[in-house]
FIVO-292161 format. One line per 8 residues: number of its first residue (from 1); their letters; for each residue z, x, y of N, C-alpha, C. Coordinates in steps of 0.001 Angstrom, whole numbers, plus 524288, in hexadecimal, padded with zeros to 5 digits. Each point is the difference from the previous one (the first is absolute). Example, Ala and Ser with C-alpha at 12.3 -4.5 7.8 and 13.67 -1.06 7.14 Angstrom:
1) as) 81E78/83386/7E9C6/80000/7FC86/804A6/80000/80384/804B0; 7FD30/7FEA2/8041A/8003C/80334/804A6/802DA/7FCFE/80442
end
This chain:
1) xxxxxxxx) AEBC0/C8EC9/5F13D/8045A/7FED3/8037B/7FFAD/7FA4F/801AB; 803C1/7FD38/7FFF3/80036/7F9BD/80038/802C3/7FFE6/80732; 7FA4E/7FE25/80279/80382/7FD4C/804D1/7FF8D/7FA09/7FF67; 80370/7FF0D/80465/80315/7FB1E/7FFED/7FFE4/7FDA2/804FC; 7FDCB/7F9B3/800B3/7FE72/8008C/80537/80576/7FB90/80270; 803FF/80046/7FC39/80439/7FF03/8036A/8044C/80157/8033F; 7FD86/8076F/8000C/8043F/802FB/801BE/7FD89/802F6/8044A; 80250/8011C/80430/7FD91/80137/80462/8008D/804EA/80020
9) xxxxxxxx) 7FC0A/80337/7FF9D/800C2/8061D/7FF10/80193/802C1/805C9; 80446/80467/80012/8015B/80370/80543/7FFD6/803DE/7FE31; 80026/80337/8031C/801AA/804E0/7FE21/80435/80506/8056E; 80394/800F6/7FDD6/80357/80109/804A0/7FCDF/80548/8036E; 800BE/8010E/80639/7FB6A/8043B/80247/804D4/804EB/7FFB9; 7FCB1/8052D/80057/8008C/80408/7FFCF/80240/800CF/80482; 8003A/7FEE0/804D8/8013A/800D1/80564/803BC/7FDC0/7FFC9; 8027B/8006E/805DA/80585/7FD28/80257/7FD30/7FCF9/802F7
17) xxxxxxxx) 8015E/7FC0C/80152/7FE1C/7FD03/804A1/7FE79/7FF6C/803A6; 7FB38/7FF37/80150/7FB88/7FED0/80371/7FD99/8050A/80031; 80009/80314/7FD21/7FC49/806AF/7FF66/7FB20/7FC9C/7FE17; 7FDD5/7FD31/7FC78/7FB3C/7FE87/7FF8A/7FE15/7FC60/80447; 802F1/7FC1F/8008B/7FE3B/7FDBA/80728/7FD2B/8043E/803DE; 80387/802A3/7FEB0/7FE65/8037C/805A2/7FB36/802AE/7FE9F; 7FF64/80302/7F9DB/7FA87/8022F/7FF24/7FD2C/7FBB2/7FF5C; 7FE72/7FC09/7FF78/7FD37/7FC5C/801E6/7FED5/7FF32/805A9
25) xxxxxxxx) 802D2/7FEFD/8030A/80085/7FFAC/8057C/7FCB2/80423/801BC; 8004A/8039B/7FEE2/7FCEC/8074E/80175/7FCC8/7FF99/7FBAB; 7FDC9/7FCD9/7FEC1/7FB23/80128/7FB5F/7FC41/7FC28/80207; 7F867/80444/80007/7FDC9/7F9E3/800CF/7FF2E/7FDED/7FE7C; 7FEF7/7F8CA/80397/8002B/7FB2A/7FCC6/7FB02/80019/7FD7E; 80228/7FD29/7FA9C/7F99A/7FCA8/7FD1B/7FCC8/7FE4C/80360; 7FC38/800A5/7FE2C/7FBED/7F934/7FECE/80108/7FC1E/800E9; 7FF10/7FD8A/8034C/8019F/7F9B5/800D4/7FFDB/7FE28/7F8F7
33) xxxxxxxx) 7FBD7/800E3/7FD75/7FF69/7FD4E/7F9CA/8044B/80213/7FD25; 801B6/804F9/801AC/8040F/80174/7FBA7/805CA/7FD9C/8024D; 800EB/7FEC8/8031B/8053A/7FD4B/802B6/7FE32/7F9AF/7FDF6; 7FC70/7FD81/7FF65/7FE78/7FC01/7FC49/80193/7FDC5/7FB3C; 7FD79/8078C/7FD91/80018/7FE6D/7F992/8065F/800FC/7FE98; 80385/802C1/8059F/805DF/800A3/7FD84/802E7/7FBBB/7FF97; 7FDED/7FC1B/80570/80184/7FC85/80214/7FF50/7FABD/7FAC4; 7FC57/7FFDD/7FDD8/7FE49/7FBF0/7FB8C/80330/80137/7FBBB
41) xxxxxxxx) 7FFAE/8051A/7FE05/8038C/80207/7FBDC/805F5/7FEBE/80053; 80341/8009C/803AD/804E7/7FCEC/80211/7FE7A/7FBB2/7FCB3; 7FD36/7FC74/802E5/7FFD5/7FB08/7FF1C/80022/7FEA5/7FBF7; 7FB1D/800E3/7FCEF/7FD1A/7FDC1/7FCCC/80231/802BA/7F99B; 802CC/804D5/8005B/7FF5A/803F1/7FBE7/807FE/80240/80228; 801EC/7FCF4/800C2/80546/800F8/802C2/8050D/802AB/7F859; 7FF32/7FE92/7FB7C/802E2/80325/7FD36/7FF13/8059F/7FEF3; 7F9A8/801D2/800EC/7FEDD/804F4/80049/7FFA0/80232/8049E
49) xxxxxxxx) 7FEF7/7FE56/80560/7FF37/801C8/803CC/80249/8066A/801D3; 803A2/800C6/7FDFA/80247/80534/80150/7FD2D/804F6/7FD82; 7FCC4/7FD87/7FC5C/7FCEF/80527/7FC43/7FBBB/8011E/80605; 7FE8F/7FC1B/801C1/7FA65/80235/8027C/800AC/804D3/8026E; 7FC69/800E1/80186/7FD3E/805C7/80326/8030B/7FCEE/807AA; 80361/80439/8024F/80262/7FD3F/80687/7FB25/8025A/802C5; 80179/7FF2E/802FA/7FA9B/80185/80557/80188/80742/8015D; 80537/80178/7FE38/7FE86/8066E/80027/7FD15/80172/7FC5E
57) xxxxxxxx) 7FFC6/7FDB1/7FB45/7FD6D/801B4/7FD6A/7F9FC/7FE8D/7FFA0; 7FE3E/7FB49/80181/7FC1F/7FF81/80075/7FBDC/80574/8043A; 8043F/7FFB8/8044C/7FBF8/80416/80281/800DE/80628/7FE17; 8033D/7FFA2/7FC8B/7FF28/80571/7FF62/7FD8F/80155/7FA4A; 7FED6/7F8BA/7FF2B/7FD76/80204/7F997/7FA0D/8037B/80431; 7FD42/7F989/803AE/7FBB3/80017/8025F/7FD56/80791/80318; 806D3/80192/80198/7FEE9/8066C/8025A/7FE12/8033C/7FB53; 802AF/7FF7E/7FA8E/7FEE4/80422/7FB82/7FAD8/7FE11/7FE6D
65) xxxxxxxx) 7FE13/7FB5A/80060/7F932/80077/7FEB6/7FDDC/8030A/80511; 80185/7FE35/804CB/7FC87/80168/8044C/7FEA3/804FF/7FFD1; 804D4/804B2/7FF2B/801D5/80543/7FD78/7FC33/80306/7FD68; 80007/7FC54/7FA32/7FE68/801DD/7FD33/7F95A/7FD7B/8005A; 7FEC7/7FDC9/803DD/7FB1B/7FF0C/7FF90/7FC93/7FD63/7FA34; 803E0/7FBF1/7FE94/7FFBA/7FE42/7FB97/7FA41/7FD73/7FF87; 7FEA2/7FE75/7FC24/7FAA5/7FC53/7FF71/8030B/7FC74/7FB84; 800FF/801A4/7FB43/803A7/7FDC4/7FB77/80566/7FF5C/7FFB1
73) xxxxxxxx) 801EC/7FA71/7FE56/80452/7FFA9/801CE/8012B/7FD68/7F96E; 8034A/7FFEA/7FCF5/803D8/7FD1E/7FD4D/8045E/7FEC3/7FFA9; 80254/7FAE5/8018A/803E1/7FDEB/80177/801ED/7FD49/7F8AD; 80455/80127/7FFBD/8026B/7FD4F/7FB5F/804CB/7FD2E/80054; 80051/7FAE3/80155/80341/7FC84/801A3/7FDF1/7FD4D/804BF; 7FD04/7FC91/7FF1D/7FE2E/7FD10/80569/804DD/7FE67/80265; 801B1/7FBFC/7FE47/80579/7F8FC/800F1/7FBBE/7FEE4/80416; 8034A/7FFBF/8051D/7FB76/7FC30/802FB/7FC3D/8041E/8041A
81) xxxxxxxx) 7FDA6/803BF/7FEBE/7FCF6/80290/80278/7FF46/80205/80421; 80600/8011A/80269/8009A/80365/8036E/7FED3/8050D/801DE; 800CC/802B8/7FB74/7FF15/80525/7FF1A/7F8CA/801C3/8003C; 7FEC9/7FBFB/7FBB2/7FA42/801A3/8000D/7FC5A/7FE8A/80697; 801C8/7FCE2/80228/7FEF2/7FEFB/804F0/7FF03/803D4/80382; 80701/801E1/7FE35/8001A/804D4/805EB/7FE14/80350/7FDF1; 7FD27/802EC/7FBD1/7FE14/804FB/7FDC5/7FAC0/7FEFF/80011; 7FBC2/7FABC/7FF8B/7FC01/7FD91/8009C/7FE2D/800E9/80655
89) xxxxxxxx) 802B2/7FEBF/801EA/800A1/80060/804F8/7FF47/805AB/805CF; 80086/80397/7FAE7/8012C/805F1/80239/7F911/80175/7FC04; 7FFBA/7FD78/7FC28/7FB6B/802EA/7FE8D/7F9E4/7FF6A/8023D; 7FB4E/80332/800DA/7FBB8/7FEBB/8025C/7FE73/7FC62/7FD41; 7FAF9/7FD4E/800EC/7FD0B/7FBF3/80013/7FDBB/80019/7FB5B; 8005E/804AE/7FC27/7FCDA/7FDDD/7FA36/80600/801CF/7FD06; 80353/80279/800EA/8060D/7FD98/7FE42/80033/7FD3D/7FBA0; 80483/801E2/7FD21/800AC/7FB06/7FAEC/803AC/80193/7FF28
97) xxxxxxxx) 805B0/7FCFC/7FFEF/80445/7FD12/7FC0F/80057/7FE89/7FB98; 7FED9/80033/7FC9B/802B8/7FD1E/7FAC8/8061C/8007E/7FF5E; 7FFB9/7FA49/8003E/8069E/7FD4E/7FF00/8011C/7FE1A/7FB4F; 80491/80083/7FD92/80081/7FF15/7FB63/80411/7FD44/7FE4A; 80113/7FC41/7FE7D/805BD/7FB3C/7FEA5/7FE81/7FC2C/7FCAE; 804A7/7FED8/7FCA0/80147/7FD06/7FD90/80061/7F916/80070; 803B9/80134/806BE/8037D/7FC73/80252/80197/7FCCC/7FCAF; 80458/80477/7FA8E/8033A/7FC4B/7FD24/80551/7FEBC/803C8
105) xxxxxxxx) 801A4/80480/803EE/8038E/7FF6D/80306/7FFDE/7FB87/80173; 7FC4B/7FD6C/80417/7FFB5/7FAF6/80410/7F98E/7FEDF/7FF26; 7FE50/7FBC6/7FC58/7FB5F/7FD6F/7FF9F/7FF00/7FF79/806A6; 8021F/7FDA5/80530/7FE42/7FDCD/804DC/7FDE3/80545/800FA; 802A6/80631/7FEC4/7FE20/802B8/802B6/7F9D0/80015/7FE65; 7FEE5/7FEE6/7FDC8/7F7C8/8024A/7FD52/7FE26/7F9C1/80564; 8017D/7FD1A/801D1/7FF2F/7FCE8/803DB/8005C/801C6/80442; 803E2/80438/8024D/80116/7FFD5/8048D/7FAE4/805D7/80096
113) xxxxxxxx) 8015D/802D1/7FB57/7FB53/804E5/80091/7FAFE/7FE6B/800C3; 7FCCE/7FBE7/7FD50/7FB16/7FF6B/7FEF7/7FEB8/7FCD2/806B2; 8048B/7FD3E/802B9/7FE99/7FDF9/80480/7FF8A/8047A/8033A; 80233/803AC/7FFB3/80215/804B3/80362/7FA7D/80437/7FF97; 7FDCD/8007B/7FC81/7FBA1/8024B/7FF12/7F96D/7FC45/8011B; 8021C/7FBF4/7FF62/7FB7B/7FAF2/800FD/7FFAF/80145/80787; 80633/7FE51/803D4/7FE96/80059/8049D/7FE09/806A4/802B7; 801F8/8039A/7FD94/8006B/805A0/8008F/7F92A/80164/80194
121) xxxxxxxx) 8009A/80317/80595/7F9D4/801DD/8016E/7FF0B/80395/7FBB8; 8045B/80260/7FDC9/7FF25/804E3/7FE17/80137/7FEA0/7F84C; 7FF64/7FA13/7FFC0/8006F/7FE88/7F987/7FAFF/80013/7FC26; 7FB43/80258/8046E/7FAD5/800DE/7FC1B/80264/806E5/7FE59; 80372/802A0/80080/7FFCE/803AB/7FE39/8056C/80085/7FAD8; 800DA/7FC65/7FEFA/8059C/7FDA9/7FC17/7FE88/7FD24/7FC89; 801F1/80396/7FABE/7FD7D/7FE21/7FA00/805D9/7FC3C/7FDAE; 80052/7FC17/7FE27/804BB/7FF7D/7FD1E/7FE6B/80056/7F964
129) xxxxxxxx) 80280/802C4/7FDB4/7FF1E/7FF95/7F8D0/8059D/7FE18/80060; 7FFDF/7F9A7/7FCCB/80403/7FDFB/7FC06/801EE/8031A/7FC84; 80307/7FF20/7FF16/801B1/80595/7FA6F/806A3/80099/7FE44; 8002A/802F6/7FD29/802FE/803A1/7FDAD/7FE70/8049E/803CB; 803CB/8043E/80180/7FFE5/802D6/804C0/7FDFF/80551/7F9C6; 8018E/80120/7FE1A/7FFAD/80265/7FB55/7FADB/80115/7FDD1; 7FE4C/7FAE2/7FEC9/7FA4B/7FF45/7FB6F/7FC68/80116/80572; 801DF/7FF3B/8050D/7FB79/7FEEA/80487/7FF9F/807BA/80048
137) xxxxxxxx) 80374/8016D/7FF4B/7FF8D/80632/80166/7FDED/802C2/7FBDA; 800B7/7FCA5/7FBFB/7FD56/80368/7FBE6/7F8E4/7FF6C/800E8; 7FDCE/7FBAE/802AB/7FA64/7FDA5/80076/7FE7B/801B4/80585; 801FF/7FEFF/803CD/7FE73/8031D/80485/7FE26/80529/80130; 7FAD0/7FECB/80352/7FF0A/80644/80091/7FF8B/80230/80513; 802C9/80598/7FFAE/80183/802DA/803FB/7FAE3/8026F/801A2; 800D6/80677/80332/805CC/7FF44/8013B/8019D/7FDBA/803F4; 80481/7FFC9/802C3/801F8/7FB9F/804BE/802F9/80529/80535
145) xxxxxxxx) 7FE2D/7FF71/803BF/802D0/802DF/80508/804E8/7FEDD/7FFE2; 80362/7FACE/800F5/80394/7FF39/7FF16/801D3/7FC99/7FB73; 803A6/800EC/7FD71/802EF/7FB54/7FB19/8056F/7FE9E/802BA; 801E4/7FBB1/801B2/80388/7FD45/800BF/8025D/7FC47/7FC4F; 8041C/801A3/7FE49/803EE/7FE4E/7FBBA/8057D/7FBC3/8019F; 7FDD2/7FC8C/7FF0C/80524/7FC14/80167/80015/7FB53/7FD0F; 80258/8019F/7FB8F/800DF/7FAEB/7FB47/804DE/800E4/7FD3C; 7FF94/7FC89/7FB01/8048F/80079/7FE0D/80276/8073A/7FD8C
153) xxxxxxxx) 80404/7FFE8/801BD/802AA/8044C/800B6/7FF26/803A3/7FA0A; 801F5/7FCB5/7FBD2/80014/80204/7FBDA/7FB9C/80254/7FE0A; 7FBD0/7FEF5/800CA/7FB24/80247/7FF3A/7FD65/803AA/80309; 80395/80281/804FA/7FE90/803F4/802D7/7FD8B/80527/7FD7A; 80317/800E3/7FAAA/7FF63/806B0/7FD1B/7FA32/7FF21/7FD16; 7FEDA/7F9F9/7FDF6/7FC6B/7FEEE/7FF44/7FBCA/7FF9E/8025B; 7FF1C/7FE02/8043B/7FD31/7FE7C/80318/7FD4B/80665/80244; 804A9/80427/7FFDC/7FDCB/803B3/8013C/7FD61/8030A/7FD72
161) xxxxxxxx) 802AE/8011E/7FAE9/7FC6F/800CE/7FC0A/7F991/7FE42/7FE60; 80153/7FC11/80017/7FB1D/7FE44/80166/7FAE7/801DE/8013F; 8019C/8015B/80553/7FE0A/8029B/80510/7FE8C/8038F/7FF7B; 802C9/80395/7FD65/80020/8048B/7FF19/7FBC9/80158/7FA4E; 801F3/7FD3C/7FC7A/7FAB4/800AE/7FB73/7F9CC/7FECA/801D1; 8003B/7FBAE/80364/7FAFA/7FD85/80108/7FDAC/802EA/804BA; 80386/8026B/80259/7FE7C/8043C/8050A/7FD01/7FBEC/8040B; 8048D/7FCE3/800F6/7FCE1/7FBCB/8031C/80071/801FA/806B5
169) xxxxxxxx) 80572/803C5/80138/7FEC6/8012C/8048A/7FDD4/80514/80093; 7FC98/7FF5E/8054D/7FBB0/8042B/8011E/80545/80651/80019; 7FBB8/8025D/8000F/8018D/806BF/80093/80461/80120/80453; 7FE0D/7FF17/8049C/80407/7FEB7/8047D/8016A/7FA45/801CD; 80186/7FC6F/7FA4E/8016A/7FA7C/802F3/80463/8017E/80098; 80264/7F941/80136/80592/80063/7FFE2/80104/7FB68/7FDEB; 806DB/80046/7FD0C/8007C/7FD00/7FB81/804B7/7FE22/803CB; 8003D/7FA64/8012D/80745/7FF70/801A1/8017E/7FAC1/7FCE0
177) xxxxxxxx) 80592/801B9/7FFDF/803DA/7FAF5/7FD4B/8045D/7FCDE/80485; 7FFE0/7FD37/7FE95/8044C/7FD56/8039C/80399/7FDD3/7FD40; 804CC/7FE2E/802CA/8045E/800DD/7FF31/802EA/802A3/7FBB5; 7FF7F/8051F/80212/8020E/8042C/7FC63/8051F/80158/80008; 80221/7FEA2/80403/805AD/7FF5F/80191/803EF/7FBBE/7FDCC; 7FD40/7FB6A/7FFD6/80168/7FAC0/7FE89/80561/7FF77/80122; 8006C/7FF5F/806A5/8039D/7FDCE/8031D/806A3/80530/7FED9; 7FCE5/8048C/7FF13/803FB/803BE/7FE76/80321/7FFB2/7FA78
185) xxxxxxxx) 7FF59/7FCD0/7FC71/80261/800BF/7FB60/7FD15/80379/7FBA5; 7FCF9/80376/8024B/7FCE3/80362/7FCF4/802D8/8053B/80068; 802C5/80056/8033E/8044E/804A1/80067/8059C/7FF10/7FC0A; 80139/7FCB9/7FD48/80367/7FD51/7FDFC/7FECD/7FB71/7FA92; 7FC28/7FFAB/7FEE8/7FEE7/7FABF/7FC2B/80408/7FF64/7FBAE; 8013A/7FAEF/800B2/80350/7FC6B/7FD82/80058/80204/7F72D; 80312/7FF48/7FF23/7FF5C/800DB/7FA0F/7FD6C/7F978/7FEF8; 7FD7C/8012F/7FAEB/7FD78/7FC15/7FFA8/8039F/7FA85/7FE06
193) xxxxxxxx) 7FF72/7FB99/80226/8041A/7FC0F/800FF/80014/7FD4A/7F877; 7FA9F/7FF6C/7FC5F/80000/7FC15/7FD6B/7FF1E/7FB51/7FE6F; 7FD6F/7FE63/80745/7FFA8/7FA95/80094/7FAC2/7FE11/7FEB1; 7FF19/7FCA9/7FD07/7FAD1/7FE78/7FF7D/7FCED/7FBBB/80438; 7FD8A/80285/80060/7FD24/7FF1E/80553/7FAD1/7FC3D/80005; 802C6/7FBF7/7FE7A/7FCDA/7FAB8/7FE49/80217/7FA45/80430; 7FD7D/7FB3C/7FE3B/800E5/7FCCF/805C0/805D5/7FD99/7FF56; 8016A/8012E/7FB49/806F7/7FD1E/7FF80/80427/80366/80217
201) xxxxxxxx) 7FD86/804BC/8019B/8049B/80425/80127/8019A/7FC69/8069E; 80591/80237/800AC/80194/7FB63/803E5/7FBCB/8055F/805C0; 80026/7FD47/80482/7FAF6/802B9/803BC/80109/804E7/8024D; 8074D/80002/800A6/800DD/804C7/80334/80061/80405/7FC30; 801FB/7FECA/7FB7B/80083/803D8/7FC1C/7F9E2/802BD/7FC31; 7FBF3/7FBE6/80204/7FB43/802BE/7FDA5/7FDD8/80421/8056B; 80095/7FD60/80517/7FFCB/8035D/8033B/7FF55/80642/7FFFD; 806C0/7FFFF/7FE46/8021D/804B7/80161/7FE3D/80588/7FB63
209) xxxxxxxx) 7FFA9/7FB27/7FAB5/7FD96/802CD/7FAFD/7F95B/802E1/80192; 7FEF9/7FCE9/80317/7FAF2/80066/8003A/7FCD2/803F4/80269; 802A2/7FFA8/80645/802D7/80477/80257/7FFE2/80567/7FE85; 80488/8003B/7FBAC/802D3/80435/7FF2A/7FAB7/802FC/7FA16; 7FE5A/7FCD8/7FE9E/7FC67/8001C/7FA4C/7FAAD/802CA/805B0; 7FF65/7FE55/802FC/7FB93/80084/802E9/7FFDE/8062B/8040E; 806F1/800F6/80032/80114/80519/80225/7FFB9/8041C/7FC82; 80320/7FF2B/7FB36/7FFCC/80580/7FC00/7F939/7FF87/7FE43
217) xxxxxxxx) 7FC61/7FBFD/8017E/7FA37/803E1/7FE5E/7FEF6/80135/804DC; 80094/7FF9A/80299/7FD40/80289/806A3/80464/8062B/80002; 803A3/7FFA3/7FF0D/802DD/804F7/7FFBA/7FD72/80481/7FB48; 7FE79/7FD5D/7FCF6/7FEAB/802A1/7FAE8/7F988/801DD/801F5; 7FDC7/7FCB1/80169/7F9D8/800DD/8023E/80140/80476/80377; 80319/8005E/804CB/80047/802CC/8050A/7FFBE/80432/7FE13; 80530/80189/7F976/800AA/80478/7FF2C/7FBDA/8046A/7FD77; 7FCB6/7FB30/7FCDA/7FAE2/801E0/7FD8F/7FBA7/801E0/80319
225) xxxxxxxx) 7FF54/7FD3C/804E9/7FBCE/80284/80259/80074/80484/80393; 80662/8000E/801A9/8016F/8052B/8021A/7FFD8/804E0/7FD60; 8006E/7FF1A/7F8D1/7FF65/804B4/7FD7D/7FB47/7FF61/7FD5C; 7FAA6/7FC1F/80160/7FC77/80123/7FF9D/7FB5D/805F5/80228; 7FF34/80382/7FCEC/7FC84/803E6/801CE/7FB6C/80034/80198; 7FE1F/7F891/7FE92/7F90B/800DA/80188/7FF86/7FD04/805AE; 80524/7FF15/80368/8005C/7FCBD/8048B/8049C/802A1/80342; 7FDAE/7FDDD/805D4/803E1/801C2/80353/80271/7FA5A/80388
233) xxxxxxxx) 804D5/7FF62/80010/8011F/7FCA5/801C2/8045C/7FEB8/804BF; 800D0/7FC1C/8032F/8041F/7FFDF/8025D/80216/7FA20/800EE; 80622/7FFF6/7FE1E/80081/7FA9F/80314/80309/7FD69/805FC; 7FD96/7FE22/80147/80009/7FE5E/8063B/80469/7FA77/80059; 802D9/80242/8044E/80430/7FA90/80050/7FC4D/7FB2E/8031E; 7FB1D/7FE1E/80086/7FD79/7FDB7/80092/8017E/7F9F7/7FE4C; 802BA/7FB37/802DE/80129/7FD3B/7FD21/80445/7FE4C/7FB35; 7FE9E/8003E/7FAA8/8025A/7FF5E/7FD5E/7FED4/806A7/7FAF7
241) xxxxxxxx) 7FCEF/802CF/8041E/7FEA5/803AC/7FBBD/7FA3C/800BA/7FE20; 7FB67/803AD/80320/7FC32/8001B/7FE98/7FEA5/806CC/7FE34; 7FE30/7FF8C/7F9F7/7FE06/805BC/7FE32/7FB3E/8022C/7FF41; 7FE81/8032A/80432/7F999/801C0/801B5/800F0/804A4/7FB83; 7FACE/80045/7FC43/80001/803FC/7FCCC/7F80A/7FFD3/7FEAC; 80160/8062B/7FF03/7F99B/80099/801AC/80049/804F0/7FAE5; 7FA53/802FC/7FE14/801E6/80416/7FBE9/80076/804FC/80290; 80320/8025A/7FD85/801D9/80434/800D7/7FCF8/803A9/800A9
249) x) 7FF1E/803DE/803BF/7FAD0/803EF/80069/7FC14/80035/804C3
end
């Protein structure tokens, strides 16, 4: 998948207006470090910024380790290391993260993560592997309490698969995906447009291709793991769409 760092990625919200304000507002606050690393990401990482992990989600990644009394954590999609923070953060003192990215999306983000884990009390317990999210799952070894999934879209059915051959999550882990919803066009995805999705395509029109190419596999994934038999799953209007799935039994 070819990103492009001249187009400023959005994605439209699931709510009507100011419903996520407000569950923010009634949600508790971060970490002074994680209102930081959001705060830098704006800045520093401003065409991807909308992919990151928001502060509801941060604390409610941080509640499902606390929960589940995690020790192992695998995160797949660092960007700028938000996520692994707040889940680092919830785990005890011999704890471990492994984070996993490319950062073909935004090269600044592997800068803003490695500072974010450098100042972090809690960054002696946070692994980063460079990688292919793919070849890293095929080499990693489980199993993991939690797997957190937040990368490129198209490789979701993969990514789970994966998972699933290598039996990387534990007996009673839990497996989640994010944005499974993808801003609601997963109820609806676009026929496929045609557009080649290279840096000459004009910006709004690779956008929307991109988009729409990025909804019919998250629609197609949703449908597969719901009529999966070896997992139980649910998806949560959480954001932009988060899917907690654990095995069945």
């Amino acid at each position: 998948m070819l990103h492009r760092k001249d187009i400023v990625f959005t994605k439209p919200p699931i709510f009507r207006p100011g419903i996520e304000e407000y569950a923010t507002a009634h949600t508790s606050p971060v970490a002074g470090e994680l209102h930081q690393i959001q705060q830098r990401t704006q800045r520093e990482c401003p065409q991807w910024a909308d992919i990151a992990s928001t502060s509801i989600q941060a604390v409610f990644l941080g509640m499902l380790v606390s929960l589940a009394q995690a020790r192992n954590v695998l995160e797949v999609g660092t960007f700028t290391g938000h996520g692994a923070v707040a889940m680092a953060s919830a785990l005890p003192a011999d704890g471990k993260v492994i984070t996993v990215d490319s950062f073909v999306a935004d090269e600044q983000a592997r800068a803003v993560a490695k500072s974010a884990f450098d100042a972090s009390p809690h960054g002696h317990k946070i692994r980063l592997v460079e990688g292919d999210a793919l070849d890293v799952l095929g080499e990693v070894n489980g199993p993991f309490d939690i797997i957190f999934v937040d990368a490129d879209k198209p490789n979701y059915q993969r990514y789970f698969d994966r998972i699933m051959q290598r039996r990387l999550l534990s007996p009673h882990g839990l497996l989640i995906f994010d944005n499974t919803l993808w801003g609601g066009a997963v109820t609806d995805p676009p026929p496929a447009s045609g557009v080649e999705l290279d840096r000459t395509t004009d910006a709004d029109e690779w956008l929307r291709a991109m988009r729409g190419d990025w909804a019919r596999h998250l629609a197609a994934f949703n449908a597969s793991i719901t009529a999966d038999p070896r997992v139980e799953n649910v998806l949560l209007t959480v954001r932009d769409g988060m899917t907690l799935i654990r095995h069945a039994g």
